[in-house]
C-alpha positions in Angstrom: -12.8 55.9 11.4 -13.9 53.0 9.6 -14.6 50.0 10.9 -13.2 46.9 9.3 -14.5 43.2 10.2 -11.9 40.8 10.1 -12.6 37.0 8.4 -12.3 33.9 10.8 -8.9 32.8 11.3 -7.0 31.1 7.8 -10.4 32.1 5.9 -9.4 32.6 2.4 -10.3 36.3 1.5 -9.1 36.7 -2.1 -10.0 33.0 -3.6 -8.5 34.5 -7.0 -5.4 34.8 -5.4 -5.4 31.0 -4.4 -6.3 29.2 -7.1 -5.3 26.2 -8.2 -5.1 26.9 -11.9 -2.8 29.8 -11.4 0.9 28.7 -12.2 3.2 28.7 -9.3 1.2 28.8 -6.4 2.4 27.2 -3.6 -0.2 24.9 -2.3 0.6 24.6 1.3 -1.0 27.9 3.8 -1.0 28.2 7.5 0.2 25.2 9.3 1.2 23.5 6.3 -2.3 22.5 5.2 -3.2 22.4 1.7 -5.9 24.3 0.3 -8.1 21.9 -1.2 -10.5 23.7 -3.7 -12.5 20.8 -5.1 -16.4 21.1 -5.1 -16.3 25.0 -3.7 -15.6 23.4 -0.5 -12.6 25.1 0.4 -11.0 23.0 3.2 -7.5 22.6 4.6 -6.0 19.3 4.3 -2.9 18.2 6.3 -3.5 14.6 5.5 -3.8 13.5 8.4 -7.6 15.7 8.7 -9.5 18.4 6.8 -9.8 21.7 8.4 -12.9 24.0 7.5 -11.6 27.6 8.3 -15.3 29.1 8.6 -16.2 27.5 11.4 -12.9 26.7 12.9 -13.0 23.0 13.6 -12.3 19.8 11.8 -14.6 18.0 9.3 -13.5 14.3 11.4 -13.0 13.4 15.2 -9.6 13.0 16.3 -8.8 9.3 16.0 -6.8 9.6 19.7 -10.2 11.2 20.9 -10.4 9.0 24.1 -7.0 10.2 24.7 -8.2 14.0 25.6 -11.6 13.8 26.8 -11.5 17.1 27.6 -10.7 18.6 24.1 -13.5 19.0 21.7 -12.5 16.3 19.3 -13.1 18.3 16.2 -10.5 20.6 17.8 -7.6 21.1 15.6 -4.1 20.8 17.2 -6.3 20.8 20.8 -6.8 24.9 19.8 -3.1 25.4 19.9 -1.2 25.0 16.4 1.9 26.0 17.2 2.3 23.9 20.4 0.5 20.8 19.1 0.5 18.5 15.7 -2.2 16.3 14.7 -1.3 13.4 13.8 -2.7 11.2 11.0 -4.2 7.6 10.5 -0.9 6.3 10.4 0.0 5.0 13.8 1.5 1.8 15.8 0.2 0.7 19.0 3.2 -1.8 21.4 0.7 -4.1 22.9 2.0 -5.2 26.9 1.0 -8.3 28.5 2.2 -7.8 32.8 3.4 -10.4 34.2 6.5 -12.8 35.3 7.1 -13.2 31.5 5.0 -10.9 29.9 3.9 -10.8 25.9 4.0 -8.0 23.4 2.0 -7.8 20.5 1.4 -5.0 17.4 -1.7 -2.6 16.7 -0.9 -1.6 13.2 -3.4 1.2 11.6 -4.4 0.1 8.2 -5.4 3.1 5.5 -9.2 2.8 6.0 -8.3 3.8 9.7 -8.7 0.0 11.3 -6.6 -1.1 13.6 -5.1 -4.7 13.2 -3.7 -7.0 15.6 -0.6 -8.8 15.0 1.1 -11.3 17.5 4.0 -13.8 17.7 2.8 -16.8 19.7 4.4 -19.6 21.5 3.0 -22.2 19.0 5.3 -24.6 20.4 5.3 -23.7 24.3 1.5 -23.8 23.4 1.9 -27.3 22.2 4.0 -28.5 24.8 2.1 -27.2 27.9 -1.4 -28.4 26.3 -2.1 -24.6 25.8 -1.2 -23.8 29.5 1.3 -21.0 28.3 2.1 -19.5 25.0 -1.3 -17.7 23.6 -1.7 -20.1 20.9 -0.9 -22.8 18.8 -1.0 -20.2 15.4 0.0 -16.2 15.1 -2.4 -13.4 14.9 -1.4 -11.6 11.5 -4.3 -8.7 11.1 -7.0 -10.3 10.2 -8.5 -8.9 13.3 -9.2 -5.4 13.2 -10.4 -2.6 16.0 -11.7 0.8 15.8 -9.0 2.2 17.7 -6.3 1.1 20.4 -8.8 2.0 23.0 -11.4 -0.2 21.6 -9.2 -3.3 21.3 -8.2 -3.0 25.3 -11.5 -2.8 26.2 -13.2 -5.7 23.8 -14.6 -9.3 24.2 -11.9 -10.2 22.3 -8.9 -9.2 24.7 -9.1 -11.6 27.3 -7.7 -15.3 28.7 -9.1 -18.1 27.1 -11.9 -19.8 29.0 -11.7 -22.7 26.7 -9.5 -24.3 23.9 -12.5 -23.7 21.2 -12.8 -20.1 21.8 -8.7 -19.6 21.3 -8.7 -22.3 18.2 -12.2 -20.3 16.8 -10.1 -16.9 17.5 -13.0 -15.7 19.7 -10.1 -14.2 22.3 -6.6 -13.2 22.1 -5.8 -15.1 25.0 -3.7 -12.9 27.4 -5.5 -10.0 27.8 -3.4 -6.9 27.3 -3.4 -4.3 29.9 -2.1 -1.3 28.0 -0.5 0.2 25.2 1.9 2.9 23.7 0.6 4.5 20.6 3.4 5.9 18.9 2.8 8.4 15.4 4.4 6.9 12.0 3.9 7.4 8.5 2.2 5.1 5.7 5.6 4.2 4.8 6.7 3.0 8.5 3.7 1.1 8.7 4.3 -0.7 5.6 7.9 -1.7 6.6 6.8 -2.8 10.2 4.1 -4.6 8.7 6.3 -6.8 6.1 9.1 -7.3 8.4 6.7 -8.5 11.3 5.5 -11.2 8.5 8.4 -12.1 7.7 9.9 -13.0 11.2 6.5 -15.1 11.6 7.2 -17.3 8.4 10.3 -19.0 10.6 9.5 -20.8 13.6 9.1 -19.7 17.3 12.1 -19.7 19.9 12.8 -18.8 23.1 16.5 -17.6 21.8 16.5 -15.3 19.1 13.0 -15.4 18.1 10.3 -15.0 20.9 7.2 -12.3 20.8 9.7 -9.3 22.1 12.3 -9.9 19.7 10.0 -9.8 16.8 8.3 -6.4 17.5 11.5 -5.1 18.3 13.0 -6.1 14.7 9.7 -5.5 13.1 9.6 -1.3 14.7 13.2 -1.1 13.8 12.4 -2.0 10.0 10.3 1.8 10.6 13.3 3.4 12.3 11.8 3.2 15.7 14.5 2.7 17.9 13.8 -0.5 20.7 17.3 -0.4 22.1 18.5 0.2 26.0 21.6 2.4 26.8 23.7 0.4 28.7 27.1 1.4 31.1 29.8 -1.2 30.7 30.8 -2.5 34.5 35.0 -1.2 34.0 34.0 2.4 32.7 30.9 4.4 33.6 31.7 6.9 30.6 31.3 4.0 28.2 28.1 2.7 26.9 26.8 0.8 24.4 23.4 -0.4 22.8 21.9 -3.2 24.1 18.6 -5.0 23.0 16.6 -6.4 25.7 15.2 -9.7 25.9 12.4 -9.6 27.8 8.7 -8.2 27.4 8.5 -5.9 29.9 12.0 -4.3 29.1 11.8 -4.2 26.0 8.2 -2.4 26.2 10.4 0.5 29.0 12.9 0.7 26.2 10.4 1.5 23.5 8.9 4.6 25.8 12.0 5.7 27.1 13.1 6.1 23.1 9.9 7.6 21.9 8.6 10.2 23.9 6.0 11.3 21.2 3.9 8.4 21.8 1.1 8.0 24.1 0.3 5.3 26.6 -3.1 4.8 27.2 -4.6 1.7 29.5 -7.5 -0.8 29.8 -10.8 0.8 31.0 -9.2 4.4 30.5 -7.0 3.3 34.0 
């Protein structure tokens, strides 16, 4: 009997048979990667990483790596495809201040991988309490940028103000986030969250209808994320209807509650 040695998992044994010149070939293999042939390389790309079947690991870390510090993170799909997805570059992070009040904030991930921090302040509250309450006296629209959700928890720059200069030279966010909820989009999501997040910040801040919670609810609903609460009316517990919270810290349960894919992760990995 002979004895026949099988390839690594996914290798490509008849390269002929897969090549890109040859009319009709459906580019997508196992797990929906694409064989990309360019340079003799022969890698798998998902788009959201490249996958090098000889060696059976990723060419890049994970960019949720401090997420699973137990997994390898040039593990694809944590070693378990058909359970697990890897998600791209293209994610969200909901920002939560604790407190009596609370804030919420946006992490959106840019296409070079960056994370950038977007925030509607209390310019006026800011102005009317000499800077005692409402972040600042201006909005933070992603010109700062983080390697990753972790990093931004964790830096310099995500604390309470010790001074006026530091907030007015951007030094410090001034509130100091405890944790966040990374939730997996698309390029296009981004985009829409991004412009309609702007867009609420070109109009002036109000405690009604136009305070930090309502503005990344609108903003993640402009990407189809849903922000809304499921509420019972009072006369007939089988009727309900959606309701949008007002403040932070509900609004920041209703966002978990309706996207279970995302990940909440905490200051100093708590």
């Amino acid at each position: 009997m002979a004895r026949a040695k099988l390839p690594p998992s996914n290798l490509m044994v008849m390269k002929v048979c897969f090549s890109a010149a040859t009319a009709g070939v459906q580019p997508l293999k196992y797990g929906a990667k694409e064989l990309d042939r360019e340079n003799g390389l022969d890698l798998y790309d998902s788009h959201a990483r490249f996958y090098d079947s000889m060696i059976g690991r990723t060419t890049s870390q994970d960019p949720l790596a401090e997420k699973y510090s137990g997994v390898s993170p040039y593990l694809w799909c944590a070693a378990n495809p058909i359970r697990n997805i890897d998600e791209g570059g293209d994610s969200i992070a909901v920002l939560y201040l604790h407190g009596l009040v609370g804030h919420l904030a946006l992490l959106i991930q840019k296409d070079d991988g960056k994370w950038a921090y977007y925030s509607m302040n209390g310019t006026k509250v800011y102005k009317k309490t000499s800077g005692g309450f409402g972040g600042k006296n201006y909005h933070d629209l992603g010109t700062k940028t983080f390697d990753s959700p972790m990093a931004f928890l964790n830096s310099f720059y995500n604390q309470e103000g010790k001074n006026k200069r530091d907030i007015q030279d951007d030094k410090v966010n001034n509130y100091g986030y405890e944790e966040a909820y990374v939730i997996p989009t698309t390029r296009n999501q981004d985009k829409e969250i991004r412009e309609k997040f702007l867009q609420e910040t070109r109009q002036s801040y109000n405690l009604v209808n136009r305070q930090c919670a309502q503005v990344v609810q609108r903003a993640l609903e402009a990407g189809d994320i849903k922000t809304t609460n499921l509420e019972y009316l009072y006369f007939d517990d089988s009727t309900h209807t959606e309701a949008v919270p007002y403040m932070p810290r509900t609004t920041f349960g209703a966002i978990i509650y309706n996207n279970s894919k995302g990940i909440n992760i905490r200051k100093n990995g708590k």
